[in-house]
N, CA, C and O atoms as CSV, one atom per row, in Angstrom:
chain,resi,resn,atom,element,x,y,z
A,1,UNK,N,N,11.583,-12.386,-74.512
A,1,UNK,CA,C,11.942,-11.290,-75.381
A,1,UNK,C,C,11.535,-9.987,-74.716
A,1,UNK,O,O,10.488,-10.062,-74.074
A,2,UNK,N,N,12.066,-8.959,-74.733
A,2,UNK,CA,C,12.259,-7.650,-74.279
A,2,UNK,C,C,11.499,-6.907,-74.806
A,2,UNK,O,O,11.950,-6.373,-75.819
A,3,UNK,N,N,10.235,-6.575,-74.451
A,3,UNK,CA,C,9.564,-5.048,-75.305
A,3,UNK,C,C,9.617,-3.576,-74.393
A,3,UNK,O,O,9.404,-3.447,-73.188
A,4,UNK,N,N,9.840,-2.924,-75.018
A,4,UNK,CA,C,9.769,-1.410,-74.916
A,4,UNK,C,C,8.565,-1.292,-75.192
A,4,UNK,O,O,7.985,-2.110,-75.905
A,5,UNK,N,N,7.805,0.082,-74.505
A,5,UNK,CA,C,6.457,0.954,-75.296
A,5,UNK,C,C,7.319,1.998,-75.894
A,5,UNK,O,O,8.037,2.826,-75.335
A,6,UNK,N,N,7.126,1.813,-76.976
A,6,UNK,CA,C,7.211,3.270,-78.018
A,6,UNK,C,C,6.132,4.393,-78.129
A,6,UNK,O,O,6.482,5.531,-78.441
A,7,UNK,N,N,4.523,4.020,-77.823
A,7,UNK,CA,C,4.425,5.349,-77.961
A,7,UNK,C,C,3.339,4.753,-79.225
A,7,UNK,O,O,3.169,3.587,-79.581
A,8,UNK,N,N,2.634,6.128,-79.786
A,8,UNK,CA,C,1.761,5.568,-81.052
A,8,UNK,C,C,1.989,5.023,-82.312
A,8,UNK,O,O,1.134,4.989,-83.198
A,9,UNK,N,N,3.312,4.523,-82.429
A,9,UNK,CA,C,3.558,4.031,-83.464
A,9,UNK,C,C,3.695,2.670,-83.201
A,9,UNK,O,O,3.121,1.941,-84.009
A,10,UNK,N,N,4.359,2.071,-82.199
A,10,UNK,CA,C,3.988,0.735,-82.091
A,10,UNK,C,C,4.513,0.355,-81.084
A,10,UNK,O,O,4.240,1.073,-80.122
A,11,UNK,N,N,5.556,-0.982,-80.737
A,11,UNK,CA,C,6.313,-1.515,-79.807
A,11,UNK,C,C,7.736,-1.914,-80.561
A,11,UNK,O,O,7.967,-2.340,-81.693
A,12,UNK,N,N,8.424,-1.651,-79.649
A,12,UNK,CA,C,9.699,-2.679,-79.999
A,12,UNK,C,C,9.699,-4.048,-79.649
A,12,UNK,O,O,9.173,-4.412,-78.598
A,13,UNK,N,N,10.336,-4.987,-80.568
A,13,UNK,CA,C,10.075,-6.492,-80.152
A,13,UNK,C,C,11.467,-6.806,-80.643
A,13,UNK,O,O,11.991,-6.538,-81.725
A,14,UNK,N,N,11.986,-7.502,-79.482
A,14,UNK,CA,C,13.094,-8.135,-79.395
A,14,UNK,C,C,13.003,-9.625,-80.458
A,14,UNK,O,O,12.126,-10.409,-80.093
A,15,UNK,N,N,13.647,-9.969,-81.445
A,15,UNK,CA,C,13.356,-11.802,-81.735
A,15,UNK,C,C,15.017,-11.734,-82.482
A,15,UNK,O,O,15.884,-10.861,-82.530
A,16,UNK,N,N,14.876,-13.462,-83.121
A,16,UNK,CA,C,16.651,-13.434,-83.043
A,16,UNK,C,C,15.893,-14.476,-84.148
A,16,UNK,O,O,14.918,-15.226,-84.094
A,17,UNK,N,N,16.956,-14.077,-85.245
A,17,UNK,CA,C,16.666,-14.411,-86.713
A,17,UNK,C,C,18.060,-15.111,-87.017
A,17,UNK,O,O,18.953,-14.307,-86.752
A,18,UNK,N,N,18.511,-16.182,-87.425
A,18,UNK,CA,C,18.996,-16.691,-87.559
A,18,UNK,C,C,20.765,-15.942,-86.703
A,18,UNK,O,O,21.662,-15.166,-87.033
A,19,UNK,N,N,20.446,-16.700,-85.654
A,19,UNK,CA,C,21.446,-16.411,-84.527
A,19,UNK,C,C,21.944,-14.684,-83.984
A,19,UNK,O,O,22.767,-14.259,-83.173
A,20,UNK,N,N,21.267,-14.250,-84.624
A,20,UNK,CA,C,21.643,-12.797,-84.855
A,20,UNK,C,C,20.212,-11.975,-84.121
A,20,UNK,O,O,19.216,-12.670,-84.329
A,21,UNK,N,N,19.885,-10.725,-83.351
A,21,UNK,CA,C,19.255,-9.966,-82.668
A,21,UNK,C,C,18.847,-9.351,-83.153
A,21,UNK,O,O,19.668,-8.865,-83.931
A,22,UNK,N,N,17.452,-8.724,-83.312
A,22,UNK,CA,C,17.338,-7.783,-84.325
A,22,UNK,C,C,15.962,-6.858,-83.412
A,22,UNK,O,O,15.149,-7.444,-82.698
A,23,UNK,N,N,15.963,-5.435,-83.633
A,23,UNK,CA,C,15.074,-4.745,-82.509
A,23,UNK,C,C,13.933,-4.501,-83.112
A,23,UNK,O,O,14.267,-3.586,-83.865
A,24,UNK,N,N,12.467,-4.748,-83.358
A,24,UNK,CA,C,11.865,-4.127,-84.433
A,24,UNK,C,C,10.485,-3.204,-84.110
A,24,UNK,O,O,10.445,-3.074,-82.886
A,25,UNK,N,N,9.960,-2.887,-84.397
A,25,UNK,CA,C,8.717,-1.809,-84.063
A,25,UNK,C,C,7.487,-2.261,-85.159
A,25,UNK,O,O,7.681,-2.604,-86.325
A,26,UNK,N,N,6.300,-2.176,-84.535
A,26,UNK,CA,C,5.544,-2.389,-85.121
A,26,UNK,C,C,3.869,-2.647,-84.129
A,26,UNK,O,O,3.700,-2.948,-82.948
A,27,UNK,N,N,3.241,-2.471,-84.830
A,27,UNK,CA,C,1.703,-2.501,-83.798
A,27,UNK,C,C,1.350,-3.890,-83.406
A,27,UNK,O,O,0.539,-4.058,-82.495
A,28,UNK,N,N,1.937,-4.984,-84.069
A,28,UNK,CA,C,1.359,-6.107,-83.592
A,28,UNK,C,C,2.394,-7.462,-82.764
A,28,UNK,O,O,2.524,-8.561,-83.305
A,29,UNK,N,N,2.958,-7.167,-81.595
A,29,UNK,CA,C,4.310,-7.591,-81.760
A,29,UNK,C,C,4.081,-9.018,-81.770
A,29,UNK,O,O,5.087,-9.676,-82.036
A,30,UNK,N,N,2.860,-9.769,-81.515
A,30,UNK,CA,C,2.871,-11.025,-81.978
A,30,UNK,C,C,3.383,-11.680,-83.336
A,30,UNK,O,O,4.233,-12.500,-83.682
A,31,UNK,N,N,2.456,-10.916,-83.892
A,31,UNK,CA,C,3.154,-11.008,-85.619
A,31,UNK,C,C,4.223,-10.672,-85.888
A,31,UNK,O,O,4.754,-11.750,-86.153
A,32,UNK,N,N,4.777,-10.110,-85.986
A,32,UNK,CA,C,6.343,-9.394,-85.915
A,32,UNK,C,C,7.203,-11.193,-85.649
A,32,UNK,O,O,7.922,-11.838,-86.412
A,33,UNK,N,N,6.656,-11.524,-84.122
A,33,UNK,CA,C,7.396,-12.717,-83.448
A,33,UNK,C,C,7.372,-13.657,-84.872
A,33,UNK,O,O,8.297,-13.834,-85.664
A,34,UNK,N,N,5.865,-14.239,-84.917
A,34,UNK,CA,C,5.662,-14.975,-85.987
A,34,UNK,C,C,6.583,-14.935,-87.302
A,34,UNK,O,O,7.197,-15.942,-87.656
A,35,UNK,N,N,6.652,-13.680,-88.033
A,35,UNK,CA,C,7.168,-13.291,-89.227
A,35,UNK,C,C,8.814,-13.676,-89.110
A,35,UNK,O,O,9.342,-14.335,-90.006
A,36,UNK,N,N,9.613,-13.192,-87.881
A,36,UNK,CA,C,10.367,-12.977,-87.797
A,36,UNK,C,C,11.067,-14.635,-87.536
A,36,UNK,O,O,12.212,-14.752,-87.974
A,37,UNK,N,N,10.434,-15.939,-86.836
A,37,UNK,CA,C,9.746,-17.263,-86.610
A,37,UNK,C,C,10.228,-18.055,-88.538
A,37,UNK,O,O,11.095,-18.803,-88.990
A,38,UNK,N,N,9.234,-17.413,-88.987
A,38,UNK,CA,C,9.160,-17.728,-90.292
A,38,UNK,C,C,10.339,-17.665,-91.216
A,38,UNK,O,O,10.694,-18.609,-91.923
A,39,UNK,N,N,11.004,-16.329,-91.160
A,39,UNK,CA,C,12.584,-15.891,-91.642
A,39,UNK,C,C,13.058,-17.097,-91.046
A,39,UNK,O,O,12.871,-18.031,-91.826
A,40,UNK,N,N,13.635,-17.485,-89.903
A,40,UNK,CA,C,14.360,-17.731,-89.061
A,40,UNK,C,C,14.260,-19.225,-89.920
A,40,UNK,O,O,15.059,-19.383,-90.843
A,41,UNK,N,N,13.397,-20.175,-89.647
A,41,UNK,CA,C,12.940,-21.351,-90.325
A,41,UNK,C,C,13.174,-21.359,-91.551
A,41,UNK,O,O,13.695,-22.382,-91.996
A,42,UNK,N,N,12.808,-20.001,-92.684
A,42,UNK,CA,C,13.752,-20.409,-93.879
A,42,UNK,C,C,14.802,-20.738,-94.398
A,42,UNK,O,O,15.186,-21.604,-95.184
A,43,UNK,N,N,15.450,-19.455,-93.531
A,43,UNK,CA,C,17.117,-19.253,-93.875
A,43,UNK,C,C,17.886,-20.640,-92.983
A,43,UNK,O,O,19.069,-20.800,-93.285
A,44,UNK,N,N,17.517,-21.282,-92.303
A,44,UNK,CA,C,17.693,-22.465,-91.467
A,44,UNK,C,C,17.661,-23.589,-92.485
A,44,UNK,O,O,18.779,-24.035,-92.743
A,45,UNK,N,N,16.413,-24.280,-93.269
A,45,UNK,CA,C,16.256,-24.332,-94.295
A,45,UNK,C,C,16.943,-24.496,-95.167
A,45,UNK,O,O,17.303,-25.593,-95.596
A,46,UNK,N,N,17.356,-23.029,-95.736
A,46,UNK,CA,C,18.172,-23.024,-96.934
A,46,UNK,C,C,19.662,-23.330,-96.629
A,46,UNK,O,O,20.268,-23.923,-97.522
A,47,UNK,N,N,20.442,-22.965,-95.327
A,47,UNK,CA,C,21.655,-23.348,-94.714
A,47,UNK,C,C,22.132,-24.402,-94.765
A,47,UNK,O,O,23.306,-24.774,-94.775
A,48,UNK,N,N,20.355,-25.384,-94.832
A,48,UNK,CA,C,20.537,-27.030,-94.444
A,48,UNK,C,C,20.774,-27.477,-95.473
A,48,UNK,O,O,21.065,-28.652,-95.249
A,49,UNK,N,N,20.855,-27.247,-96.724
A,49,UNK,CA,C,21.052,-27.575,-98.093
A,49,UNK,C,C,22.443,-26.877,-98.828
A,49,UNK,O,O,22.634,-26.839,-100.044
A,50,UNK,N,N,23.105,-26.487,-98.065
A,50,UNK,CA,C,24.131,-26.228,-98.704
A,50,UNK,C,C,25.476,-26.255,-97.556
A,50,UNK,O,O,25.366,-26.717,-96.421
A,51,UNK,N,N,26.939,-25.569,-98.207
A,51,UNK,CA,C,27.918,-25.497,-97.540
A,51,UNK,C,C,28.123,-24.227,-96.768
A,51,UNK,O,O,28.817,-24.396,-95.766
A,52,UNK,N,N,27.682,-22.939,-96.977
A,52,UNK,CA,C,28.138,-21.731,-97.147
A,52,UNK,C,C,27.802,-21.200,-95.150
A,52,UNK,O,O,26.909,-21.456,-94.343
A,53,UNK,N,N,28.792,-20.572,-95.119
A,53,UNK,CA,C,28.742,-19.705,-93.245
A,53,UNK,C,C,28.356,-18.812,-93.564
A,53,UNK,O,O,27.755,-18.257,-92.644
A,54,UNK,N,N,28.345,-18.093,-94.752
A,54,UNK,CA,C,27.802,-16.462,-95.448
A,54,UNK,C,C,26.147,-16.429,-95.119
A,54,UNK,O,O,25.132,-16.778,-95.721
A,55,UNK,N,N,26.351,-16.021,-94.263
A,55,UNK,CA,C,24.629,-15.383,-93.544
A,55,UNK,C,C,23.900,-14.500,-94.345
A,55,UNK,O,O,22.676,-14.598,-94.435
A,56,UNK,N,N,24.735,-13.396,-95.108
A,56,UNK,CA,C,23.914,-12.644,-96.304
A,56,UNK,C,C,23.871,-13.566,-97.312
A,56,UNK,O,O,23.106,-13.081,-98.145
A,57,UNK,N,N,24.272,-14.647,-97.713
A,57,UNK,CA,C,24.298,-15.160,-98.654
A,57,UNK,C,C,22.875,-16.211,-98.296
A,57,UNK,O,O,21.961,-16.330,-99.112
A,58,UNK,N,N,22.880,-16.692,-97.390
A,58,UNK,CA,C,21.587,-17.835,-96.697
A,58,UNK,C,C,20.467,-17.132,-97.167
A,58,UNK,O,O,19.499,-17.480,-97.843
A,59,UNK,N,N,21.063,-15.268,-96.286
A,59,UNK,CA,C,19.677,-14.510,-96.059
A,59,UNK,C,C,18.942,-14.354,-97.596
A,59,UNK,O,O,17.747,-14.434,-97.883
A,60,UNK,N,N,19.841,-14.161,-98.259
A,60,UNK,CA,C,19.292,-13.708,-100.016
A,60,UNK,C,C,18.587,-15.286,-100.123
A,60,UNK,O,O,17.451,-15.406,-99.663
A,61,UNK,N,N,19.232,-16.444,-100.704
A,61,UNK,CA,C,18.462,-17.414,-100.908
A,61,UNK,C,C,17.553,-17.513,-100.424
A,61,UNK,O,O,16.612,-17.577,-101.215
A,62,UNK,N,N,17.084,-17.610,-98.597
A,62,UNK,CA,C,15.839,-17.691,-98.133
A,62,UNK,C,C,14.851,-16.330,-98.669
A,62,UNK,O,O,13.628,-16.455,-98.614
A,63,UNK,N,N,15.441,-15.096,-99.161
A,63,UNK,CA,C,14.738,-14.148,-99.389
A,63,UNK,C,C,13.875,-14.409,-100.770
A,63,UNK,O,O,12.909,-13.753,-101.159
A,64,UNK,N,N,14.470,-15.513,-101.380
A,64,UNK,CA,C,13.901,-15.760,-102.922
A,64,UNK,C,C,12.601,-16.727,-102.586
A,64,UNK,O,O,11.395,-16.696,-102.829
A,65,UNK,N,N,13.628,-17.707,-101.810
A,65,UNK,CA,C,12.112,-18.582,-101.500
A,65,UNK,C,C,10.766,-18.024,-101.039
A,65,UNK,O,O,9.616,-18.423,-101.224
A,66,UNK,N,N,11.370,-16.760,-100.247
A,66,UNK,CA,C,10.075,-16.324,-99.473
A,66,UNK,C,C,9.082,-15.078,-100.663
A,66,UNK,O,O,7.971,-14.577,-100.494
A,67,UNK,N,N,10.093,-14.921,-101.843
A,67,UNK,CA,C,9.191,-14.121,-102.886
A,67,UNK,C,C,8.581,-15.171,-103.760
A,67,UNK,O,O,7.562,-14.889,-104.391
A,68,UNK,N,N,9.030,-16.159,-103.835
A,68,UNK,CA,C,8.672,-17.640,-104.617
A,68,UNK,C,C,7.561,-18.028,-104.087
A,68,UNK,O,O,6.905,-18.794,-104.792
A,69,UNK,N,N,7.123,-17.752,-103.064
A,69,UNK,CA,C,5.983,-17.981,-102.047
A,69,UNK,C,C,4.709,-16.912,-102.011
A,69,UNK,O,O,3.528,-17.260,-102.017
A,70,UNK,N,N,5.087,-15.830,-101.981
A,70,UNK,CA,C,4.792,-14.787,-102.094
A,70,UNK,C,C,4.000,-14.636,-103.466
A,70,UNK,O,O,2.816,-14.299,-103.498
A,71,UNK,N,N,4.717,-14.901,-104.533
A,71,UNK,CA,C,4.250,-14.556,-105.867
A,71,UNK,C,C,3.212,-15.955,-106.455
A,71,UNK,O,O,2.422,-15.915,-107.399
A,72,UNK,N,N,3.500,-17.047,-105.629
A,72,UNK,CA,C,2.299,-17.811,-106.188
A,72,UNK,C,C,1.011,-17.743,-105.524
A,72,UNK,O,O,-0.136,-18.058,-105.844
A,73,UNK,N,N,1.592,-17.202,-104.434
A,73,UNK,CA,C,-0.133,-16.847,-103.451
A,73,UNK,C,C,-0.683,-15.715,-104.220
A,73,UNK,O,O,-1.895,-15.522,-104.323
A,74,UNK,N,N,0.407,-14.816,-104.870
A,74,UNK,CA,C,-0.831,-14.003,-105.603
A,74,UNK,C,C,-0.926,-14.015,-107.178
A,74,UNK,O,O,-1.462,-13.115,-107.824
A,75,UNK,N,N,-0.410,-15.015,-107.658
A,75,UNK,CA,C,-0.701,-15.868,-108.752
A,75,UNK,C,C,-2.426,-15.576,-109.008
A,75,UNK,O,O,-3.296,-15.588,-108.137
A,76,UNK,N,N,-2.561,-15.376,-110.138
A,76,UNK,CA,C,-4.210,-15.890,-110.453
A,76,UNK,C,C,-4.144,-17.004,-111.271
A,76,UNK,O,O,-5.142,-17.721,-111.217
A,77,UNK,N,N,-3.209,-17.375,-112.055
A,77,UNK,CA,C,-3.264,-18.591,-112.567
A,77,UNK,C,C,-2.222,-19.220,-112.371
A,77,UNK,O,O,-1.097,-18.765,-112.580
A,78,UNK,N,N,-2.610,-20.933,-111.718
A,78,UNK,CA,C,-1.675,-21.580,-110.870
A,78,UNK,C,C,-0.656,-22.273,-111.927
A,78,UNK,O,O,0.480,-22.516,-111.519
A,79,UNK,N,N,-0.956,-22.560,-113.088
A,79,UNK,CA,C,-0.106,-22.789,-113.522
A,79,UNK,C,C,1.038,-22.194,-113.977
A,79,UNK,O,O,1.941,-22.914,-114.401
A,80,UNK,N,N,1.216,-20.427,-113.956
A,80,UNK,CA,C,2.173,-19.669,-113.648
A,80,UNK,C,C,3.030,-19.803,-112.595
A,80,UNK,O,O,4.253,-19.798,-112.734
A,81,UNK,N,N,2.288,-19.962,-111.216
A,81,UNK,CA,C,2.560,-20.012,-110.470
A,81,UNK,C,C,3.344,-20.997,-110.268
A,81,UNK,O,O,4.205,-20.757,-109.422
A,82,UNK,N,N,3.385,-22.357,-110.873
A,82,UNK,CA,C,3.904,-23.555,-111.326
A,82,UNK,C,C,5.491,-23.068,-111.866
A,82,UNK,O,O,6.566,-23.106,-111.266
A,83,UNK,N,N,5.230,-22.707,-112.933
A,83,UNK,CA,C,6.883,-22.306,-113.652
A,83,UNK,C,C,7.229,-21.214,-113.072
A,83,UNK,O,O,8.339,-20.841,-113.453
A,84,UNK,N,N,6.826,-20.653,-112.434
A,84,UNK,CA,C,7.838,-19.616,-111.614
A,84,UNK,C,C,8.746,-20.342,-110.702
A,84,UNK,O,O,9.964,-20.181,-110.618
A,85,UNK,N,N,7.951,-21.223,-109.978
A,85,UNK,CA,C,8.277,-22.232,-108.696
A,85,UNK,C,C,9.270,-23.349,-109.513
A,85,UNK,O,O,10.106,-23.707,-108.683
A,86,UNK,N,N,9.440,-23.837,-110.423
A,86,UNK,CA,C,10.656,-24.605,-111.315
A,86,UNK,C,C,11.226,-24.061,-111.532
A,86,UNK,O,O,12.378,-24.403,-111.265
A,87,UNK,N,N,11.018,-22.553,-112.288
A,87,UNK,CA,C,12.327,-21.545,-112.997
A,87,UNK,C,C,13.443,-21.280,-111.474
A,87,UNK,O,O,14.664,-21.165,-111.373
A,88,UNK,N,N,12.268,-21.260,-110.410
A,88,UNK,CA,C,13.188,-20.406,-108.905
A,88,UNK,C,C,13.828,-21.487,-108.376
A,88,UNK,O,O,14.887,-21.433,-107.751
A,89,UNK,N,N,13.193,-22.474,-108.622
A,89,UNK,CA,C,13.915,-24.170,-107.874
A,89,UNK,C,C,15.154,-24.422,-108.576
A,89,UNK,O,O,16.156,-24.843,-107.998
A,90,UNK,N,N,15.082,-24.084,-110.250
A,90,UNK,CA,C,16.382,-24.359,-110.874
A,90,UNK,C,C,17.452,-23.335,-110.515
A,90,UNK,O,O,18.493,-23.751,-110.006
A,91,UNK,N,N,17.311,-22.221,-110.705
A,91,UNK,CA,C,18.112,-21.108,-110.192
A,91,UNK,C,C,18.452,-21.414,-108.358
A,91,UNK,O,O,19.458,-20.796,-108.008
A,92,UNK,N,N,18.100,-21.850,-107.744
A,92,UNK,CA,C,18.426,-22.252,-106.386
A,92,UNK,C,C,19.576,-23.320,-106.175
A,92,UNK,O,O,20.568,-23.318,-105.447
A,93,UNK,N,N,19.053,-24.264,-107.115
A,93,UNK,CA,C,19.938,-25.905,-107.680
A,93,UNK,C,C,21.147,-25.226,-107.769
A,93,UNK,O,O,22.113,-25.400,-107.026
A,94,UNK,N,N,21.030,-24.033,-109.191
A,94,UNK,CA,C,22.598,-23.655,-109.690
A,94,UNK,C,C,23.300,-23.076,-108.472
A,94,UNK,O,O,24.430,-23.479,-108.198
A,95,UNK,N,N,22.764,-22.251,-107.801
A,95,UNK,CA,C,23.757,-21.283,-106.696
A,95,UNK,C,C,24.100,-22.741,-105.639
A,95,UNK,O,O,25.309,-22.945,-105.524
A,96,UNK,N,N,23.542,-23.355,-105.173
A,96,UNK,CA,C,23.703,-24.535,-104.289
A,96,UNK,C,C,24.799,-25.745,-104.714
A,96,UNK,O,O,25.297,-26.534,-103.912
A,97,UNK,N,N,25.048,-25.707,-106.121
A,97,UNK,CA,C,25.673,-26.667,-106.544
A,97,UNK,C,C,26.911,-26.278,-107.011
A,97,UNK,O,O,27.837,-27.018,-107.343
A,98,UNK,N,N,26.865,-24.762,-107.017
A,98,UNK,CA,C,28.109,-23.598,-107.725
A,98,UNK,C,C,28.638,-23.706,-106.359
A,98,UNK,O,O,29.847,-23.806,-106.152
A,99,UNK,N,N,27.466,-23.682,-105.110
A,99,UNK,CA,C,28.403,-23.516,-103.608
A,99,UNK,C,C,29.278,-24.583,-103.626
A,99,UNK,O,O,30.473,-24.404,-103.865
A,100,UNK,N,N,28.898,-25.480,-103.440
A,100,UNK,CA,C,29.479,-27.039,-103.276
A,100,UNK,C,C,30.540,-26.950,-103.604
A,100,UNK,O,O,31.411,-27.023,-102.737
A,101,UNK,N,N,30.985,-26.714,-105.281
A,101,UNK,CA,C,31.879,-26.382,-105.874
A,101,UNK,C,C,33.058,-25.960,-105.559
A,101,UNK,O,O,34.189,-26.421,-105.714
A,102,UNK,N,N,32.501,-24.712,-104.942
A,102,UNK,CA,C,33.889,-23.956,-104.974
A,102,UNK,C,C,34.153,-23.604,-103.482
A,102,UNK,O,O,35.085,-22.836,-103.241
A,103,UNK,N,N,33.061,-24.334,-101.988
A,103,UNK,CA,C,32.820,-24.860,-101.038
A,103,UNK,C,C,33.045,-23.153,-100.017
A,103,UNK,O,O,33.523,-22.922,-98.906
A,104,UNK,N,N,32.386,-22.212,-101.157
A,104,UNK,CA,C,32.215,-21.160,-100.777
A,104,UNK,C,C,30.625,-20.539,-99.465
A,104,UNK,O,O,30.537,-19.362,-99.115
């Protein structure tokens, strides 16, 4: 991967998120790699469970999972954290099974 010095704001870091290039800046470009690692593995993921070539469409689903994730780590009580994670699993089911459907 390709870095630039930017200067005091950070680095540019080259990484490739679900087949696609993306340039980004930031102080830690390890993490950046990682984060960007992590996207990549979701939306992969969520692709693998359905029909759809719509890449914004992958990207949104993996974007839920990754707030679904997000919101039970900062959960204080896990059993919230519980029905959020069923309410988001069912709402995932419907868009996945609406795909199938209409093999959109």
């Amino acid at each position: 991967m390709d870095e630039e010095q930017r200067g005091n704001s950070g680095e540019y870091v080259t990484v490739e998120i679900y087949d696609q290039i993306y340039h980004l800046s930031g102080q830690d470009p390890e993490h950046i790699r990682e984060l960007a690692a992590y996207v990549d593995t979701k939306m992969r993921s969520v692709a693998s469970h359905g029909k759809t070539a719509d890449s914004l469409r992958v990207a949104v689903l993996a974007a839920l999972n990754l707030a679904d994730e997000l919101s039970q780590a900062r959960s204080a009580d896990p059993r919230a954290g519980h029905a959020r994670t069923a309410n988001l699993s069912g709402l995932l089911d419907e868009v996945l099974t609406d795909e199938r459907k209409t093999g959109s």
